[in-house]
Biopython code that builds the backbone (N, CA, C, O; Angstrom):
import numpy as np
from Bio.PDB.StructureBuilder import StructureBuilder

atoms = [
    (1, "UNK", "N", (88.545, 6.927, 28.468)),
    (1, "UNK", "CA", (87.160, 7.381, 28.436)),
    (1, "UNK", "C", (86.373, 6.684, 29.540)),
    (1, "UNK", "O", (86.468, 5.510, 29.896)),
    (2, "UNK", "N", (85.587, 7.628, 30.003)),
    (2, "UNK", "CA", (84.643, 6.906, 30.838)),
    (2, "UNK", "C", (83.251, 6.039, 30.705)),
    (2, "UNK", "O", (82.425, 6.510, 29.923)),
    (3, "UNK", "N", (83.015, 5.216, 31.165)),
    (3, "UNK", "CA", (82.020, 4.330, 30.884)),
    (3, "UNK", "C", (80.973, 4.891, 30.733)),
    (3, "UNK", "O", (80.191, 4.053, 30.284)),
    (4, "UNK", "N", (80.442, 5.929, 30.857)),
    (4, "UNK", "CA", (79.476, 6.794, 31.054)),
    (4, "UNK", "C", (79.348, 7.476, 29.299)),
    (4, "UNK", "O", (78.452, 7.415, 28.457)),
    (5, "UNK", "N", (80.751, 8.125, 29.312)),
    (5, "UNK", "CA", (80.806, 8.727, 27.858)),
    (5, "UNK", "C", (80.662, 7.753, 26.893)),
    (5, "UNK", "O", (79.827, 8.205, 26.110)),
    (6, "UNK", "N", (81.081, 6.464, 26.451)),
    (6, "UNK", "CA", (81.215, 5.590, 25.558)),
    (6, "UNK", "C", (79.613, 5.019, 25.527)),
    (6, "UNK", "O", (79.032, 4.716, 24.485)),
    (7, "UNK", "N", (79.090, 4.947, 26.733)),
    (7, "UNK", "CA", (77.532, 5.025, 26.216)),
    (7, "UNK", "C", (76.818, 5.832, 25.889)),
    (7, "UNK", "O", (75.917, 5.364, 25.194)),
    (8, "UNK", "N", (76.733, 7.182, 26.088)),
    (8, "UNK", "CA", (76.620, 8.187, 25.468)),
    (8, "UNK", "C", (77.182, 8.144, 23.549)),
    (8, "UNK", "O", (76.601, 8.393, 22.492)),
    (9, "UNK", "N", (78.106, 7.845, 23.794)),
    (9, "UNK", "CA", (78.316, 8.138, 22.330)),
    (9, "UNK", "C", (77.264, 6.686, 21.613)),
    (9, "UNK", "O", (76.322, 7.043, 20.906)),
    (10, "UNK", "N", (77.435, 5.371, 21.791)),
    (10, "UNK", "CA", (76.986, 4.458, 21.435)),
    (10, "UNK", "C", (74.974, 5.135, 21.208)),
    (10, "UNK", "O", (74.323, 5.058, 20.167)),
    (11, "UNK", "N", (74.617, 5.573, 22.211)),
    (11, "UNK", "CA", (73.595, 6.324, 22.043)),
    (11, "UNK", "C", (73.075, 6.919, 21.436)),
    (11, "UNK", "O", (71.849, 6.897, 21.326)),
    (12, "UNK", "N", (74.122, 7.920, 20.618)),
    (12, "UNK", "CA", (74.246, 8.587, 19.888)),
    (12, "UNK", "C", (74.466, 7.886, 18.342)),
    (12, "UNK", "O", (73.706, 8.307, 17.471)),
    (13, "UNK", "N", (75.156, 7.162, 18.072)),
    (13, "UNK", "CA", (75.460, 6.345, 17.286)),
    (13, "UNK", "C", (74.223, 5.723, 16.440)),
    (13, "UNK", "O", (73.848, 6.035, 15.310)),
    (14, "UNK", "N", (73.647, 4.645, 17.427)),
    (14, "UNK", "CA", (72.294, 4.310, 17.512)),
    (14, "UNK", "C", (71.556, 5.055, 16.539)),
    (14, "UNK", "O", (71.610, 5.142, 15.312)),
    (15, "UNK", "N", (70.878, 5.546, 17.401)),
    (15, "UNK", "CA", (70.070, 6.729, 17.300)),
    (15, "UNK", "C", (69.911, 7.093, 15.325)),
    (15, "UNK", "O", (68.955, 7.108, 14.549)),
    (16, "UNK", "N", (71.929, 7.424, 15.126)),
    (16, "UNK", "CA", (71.753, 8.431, 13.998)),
    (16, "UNK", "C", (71.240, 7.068, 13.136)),
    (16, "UNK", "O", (70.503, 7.279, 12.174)),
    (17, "UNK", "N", (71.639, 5.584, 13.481)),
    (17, "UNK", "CA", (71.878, 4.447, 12.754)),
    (17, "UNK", "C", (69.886, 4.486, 12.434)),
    (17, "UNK", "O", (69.431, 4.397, 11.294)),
    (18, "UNK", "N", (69.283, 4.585, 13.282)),
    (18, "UNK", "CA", (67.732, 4.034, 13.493)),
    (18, "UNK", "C", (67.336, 5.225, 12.328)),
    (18, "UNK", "O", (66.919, 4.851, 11.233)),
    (19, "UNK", "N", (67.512, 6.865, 12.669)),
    (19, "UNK", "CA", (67.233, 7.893, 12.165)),
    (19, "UNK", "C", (67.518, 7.360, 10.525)),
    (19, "UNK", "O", (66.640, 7.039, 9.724)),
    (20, "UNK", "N", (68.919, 7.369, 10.299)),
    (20, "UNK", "CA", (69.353, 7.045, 8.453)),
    (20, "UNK", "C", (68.495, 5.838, 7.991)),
    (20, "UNK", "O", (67.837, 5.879, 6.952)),
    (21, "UNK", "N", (68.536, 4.743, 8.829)),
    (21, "UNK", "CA", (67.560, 3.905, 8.079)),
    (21, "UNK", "C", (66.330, 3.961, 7.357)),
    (21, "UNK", "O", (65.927, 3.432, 6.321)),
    (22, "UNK", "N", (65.672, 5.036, 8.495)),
    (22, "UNK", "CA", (64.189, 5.690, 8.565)),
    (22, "UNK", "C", (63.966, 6.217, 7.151)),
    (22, "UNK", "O", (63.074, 5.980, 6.336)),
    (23, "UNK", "N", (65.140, 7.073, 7.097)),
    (23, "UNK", "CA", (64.876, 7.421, 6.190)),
    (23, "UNK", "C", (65.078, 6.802, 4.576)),
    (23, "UNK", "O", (64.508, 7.079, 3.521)),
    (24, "UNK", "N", (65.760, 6.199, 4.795)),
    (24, "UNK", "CA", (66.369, 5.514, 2.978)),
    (24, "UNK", "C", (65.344, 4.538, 3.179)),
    (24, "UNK", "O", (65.151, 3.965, 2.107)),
    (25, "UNK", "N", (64.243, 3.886, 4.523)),
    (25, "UNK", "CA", (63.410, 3.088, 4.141)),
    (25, "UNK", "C", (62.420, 3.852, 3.069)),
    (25, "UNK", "O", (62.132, 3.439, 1.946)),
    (26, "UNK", "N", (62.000, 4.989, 3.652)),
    (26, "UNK", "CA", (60.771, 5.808, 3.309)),
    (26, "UNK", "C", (61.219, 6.386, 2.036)),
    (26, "UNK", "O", (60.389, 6.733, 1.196)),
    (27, "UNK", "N", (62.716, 6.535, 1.804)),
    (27, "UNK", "CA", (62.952, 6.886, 0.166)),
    (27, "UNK", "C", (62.501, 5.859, -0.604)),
    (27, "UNK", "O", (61.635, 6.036, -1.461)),
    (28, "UNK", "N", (63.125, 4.543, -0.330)),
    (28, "UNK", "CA", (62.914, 3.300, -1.283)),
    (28, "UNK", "C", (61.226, 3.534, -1.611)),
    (28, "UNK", "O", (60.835, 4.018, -2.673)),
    (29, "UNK", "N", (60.292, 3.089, -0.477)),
    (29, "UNK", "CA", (58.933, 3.036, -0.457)),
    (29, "UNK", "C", (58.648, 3.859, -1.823)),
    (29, "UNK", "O", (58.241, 3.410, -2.894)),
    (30, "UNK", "N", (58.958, 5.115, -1.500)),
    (30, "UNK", "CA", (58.419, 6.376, -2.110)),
    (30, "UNK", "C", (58.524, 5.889, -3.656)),
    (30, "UNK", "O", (57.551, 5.503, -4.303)),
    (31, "UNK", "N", (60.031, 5.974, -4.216)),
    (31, "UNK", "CA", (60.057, 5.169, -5.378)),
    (31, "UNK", "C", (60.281, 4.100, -5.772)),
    (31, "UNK", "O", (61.223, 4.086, -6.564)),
    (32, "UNK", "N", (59.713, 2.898, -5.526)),
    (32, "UNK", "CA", (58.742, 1.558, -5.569)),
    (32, "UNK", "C", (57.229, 2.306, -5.920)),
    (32, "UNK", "O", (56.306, 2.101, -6.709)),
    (33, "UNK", "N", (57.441, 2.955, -5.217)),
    (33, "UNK", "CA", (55.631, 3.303, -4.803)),
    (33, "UNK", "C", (54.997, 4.326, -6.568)),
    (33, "UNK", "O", (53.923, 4.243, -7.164)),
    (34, "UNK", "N", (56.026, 5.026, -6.816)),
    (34, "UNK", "CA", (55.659, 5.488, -8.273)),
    (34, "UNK", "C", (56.018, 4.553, -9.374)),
    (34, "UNK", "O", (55.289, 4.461, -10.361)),
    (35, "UNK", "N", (56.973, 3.943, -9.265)),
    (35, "UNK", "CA", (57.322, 2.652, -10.664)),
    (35, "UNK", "C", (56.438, 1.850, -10.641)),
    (35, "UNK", "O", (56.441, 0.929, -11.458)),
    (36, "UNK", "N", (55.496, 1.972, -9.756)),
    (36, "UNK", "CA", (54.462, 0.693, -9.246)),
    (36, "UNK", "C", (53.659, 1.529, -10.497)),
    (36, "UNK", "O", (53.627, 1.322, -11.710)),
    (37, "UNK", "N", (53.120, 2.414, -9.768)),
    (37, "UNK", "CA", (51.747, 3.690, -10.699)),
    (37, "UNK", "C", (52.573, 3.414, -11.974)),
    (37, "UNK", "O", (52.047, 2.711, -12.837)),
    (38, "UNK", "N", (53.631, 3.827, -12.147)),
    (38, "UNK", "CA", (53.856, 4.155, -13.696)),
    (38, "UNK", "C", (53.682, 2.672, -14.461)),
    (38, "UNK", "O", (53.285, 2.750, -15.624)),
    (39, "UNK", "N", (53.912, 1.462, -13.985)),
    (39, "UNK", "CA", (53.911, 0.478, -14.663)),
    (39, "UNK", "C", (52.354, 0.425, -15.046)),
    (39, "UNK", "O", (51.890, 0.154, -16.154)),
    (40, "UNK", "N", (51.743, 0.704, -14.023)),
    (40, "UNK", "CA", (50.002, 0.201, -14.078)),
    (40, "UNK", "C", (49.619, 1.404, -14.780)),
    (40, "UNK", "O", (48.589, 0.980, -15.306)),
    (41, "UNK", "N", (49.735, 2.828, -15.233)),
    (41, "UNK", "CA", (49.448, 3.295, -16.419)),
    (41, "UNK", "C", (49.633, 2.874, -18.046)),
    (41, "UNK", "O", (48.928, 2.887, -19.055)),
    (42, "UNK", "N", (51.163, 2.451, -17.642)),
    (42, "UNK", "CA", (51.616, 2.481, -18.964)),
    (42, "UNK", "C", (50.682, 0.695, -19.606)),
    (42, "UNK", "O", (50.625, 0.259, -20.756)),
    (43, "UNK", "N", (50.125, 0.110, -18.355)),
    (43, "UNK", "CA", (48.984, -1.312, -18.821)),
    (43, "UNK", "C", (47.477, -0.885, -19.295)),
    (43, "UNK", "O", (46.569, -1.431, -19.922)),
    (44, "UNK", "N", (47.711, 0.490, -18.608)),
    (44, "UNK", "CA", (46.175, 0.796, -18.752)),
    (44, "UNK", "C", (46.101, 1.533, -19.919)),
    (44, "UNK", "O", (45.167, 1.492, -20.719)),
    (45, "UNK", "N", (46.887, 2.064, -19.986)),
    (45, "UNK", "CA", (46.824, 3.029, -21.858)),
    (45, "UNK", "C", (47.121, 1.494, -22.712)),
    (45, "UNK", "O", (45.940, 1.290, -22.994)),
    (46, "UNK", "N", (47.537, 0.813, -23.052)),
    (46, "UNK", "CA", (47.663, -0.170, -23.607)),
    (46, "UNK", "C", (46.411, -1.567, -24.032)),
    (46, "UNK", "O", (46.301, -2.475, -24.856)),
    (47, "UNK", "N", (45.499, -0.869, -22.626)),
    (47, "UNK", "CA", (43.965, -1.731, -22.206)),
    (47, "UNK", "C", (43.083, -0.681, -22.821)),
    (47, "UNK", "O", (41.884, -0.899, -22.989)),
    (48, "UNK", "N", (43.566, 0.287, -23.109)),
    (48, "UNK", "CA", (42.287, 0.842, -23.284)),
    (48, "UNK", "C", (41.753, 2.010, -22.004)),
    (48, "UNK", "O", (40.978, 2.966, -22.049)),
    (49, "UNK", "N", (42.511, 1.455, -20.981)),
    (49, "UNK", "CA", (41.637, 2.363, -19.735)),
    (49, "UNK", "C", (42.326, 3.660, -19.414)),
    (49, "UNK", "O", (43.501, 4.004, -19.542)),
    (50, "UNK", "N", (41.277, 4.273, -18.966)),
    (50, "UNK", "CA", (41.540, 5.470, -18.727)),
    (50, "UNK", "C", (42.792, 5.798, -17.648)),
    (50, "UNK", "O", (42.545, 5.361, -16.525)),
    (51, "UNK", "N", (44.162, 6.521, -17.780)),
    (51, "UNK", "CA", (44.655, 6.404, -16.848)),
    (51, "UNK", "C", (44.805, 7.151, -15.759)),
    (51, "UNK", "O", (45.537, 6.924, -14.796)),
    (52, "UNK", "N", (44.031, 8.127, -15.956)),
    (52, "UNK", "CA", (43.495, 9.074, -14.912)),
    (52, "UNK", "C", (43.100, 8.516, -13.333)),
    (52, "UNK", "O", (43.430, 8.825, -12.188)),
    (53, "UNK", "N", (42.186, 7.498, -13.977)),
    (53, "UNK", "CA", (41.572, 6.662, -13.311)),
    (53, "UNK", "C", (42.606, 5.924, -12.421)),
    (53, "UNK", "O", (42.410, 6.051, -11.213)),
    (54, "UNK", "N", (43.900, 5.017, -12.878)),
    (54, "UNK", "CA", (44.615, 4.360, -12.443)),
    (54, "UNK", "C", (45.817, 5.561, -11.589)),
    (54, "UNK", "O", (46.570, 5.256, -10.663)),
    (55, "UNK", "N", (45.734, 6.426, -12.000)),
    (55, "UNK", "CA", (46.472, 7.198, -11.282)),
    (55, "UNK", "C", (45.963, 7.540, -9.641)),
    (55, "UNK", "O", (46.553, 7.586, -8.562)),
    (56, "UNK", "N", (44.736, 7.720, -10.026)),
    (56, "UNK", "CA", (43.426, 8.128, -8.829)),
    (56, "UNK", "C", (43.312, 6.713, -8.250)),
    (56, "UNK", "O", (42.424, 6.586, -7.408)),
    (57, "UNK", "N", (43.959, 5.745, -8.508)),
    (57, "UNK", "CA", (43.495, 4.570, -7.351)),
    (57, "UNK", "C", (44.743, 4.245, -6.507)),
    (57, "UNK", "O", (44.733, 3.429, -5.585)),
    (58, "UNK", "N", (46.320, 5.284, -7.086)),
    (58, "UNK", "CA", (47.247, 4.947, -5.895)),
    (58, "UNK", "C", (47.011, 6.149, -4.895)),
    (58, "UNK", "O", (47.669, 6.120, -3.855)),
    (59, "UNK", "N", (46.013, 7.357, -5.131)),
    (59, "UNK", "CA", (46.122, 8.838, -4.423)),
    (59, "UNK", "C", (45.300, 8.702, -3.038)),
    (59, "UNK", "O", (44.284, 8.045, -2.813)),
    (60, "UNK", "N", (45.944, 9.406, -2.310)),
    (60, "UNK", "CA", (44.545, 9.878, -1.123)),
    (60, "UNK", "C", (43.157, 10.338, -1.957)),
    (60, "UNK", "O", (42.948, 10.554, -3.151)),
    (61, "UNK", "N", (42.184, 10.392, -0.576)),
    (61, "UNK", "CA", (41.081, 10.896, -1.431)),
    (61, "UNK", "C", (41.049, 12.270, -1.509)),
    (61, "UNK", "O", (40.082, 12.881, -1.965)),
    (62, "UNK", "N", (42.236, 12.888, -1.012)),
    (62, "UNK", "CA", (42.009, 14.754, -0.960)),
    (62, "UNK", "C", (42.857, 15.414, -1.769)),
    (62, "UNK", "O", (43.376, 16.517, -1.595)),
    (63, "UNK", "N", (43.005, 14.343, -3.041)),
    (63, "UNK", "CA", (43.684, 14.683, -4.237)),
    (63, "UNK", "C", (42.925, 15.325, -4.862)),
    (63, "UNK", "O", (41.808, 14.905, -5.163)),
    (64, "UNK", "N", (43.443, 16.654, -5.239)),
    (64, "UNK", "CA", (42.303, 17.633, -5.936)),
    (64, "UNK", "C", (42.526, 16.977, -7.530)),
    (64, "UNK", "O", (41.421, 17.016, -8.072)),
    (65, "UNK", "N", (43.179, 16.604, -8.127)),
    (65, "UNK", "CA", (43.497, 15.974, -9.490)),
    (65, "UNK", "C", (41.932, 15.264, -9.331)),
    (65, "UNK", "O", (40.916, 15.745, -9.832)),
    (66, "UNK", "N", (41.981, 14.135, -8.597)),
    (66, "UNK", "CA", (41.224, 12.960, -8.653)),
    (66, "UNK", "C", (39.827, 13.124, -8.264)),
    (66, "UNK", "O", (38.979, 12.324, -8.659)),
    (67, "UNK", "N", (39.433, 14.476, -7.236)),
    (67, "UNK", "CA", (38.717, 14.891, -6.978)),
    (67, "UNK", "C", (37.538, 15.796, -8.201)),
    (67, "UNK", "O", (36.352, 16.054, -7.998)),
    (68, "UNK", "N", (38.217, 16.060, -9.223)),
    (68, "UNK", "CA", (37.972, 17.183, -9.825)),
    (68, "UNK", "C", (37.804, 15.917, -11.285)),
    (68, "UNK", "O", (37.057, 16.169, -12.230)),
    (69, "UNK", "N", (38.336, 15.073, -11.237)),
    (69, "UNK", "CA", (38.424, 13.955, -12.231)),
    (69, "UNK", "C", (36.943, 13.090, -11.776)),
    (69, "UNK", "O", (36.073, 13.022, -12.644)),
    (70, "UNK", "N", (36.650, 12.375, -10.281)),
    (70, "UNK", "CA", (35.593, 11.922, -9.997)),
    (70, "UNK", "C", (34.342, 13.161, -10.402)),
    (70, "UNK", "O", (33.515, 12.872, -11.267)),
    (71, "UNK", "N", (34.295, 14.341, -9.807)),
    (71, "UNK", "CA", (33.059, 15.107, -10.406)),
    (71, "UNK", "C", (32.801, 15.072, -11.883)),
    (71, "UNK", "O", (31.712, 15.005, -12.454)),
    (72, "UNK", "N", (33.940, 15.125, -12.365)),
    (72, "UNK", "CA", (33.630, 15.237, -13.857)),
    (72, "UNK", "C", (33.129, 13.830, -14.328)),
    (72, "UNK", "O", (32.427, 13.763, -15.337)),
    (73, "UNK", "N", (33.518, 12.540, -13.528)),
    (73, "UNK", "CA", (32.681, 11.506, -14.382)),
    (73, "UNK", "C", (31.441, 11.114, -13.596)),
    (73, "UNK", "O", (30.864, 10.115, -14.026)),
    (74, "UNK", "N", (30.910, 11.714, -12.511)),
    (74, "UNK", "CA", (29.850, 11.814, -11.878)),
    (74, "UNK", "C", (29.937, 10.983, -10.596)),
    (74, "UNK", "O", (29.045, 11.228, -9.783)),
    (75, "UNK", "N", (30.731, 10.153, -10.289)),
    (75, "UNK", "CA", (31.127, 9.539, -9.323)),
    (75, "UNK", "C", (31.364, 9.617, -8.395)),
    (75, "UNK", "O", (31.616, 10.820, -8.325)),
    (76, "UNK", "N", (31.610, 8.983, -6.855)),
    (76, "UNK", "CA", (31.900, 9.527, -6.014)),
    (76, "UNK", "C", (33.021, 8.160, -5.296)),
    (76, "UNK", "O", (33.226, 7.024, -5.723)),
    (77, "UNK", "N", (33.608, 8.917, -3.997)),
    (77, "UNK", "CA", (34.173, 7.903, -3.578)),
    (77, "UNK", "C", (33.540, 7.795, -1.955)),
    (77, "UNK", "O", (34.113, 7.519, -0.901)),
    (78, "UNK", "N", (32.228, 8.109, -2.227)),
    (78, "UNK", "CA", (31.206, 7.041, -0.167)),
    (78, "UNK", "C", (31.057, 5.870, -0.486)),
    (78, "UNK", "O", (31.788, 5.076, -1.078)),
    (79, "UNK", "N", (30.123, 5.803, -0.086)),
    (79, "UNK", "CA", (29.060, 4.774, 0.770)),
    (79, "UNK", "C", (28.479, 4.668, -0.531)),
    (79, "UNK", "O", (28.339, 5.751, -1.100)),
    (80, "UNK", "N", (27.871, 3.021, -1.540)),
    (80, "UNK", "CA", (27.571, 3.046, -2.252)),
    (80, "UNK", "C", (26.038, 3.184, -2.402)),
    (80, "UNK", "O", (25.432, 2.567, -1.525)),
    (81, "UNK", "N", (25.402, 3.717, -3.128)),
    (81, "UNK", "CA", (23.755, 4.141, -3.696)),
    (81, "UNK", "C", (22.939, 2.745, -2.853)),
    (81, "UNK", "O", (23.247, 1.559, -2.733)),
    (82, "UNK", "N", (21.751, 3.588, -2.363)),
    (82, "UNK", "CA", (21.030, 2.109, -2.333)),
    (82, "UNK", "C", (20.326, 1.717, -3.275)),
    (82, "UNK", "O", (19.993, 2.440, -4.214)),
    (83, "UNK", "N", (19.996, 0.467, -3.135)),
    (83, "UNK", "CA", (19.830, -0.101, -4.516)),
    (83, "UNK", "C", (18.212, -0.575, -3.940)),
    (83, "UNK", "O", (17.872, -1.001, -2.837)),
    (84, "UNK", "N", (17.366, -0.287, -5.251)),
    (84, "UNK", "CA", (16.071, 0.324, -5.593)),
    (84, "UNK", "C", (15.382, -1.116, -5.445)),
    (84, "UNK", "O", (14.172, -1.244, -5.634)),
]
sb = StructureBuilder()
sb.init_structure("model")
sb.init_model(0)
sb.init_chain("A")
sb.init_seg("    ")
for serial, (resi, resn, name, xyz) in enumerate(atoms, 1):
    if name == "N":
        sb.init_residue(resn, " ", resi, " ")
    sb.init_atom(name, np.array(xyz, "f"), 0.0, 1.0, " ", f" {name:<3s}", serial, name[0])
structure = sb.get_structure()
């Protein structure tokens, strides 16, 4: 083989090595990232608190769930009220 091809392949190699990581990092994250939420519900039904609420504090804000959950308790998520 030529020196040329064997870096090419190593390149290639690489590459798929950086790509697979990428991804089984961003799997792990993903679920860490819900056992996290589910633990902190299953504290908050246990507290008393609403877990709607705790659900709505791991979400973006363009979660229509959480969105539709803040109108209904009158709340918002800006800039806080000025104070009188």
């Amino acid at each position: 083989m030529s020196d040329l091809r064997k870096d090419i392949i190593g390149i290639i190699i690489a590459t798929a090595i950086v790509f697979i990581t990428a991804i089984i990092s961003i799997t792990v994250y993903n679920v860490n990232d819900r056992a996290l939420m589910s633990k902190n519900i299953d504290a908050a039904i246990a507290k008393g608190v609403d877990p709607v609420a705790v659900r709505c504090s791991f979400v973006q804000q363009t979660d229509t769930i959480c969105v539709a959950y803040a109108a209904a308790q009158g709340s918002h998520t800006g800039s806080p009220s000025p104070k009188k």
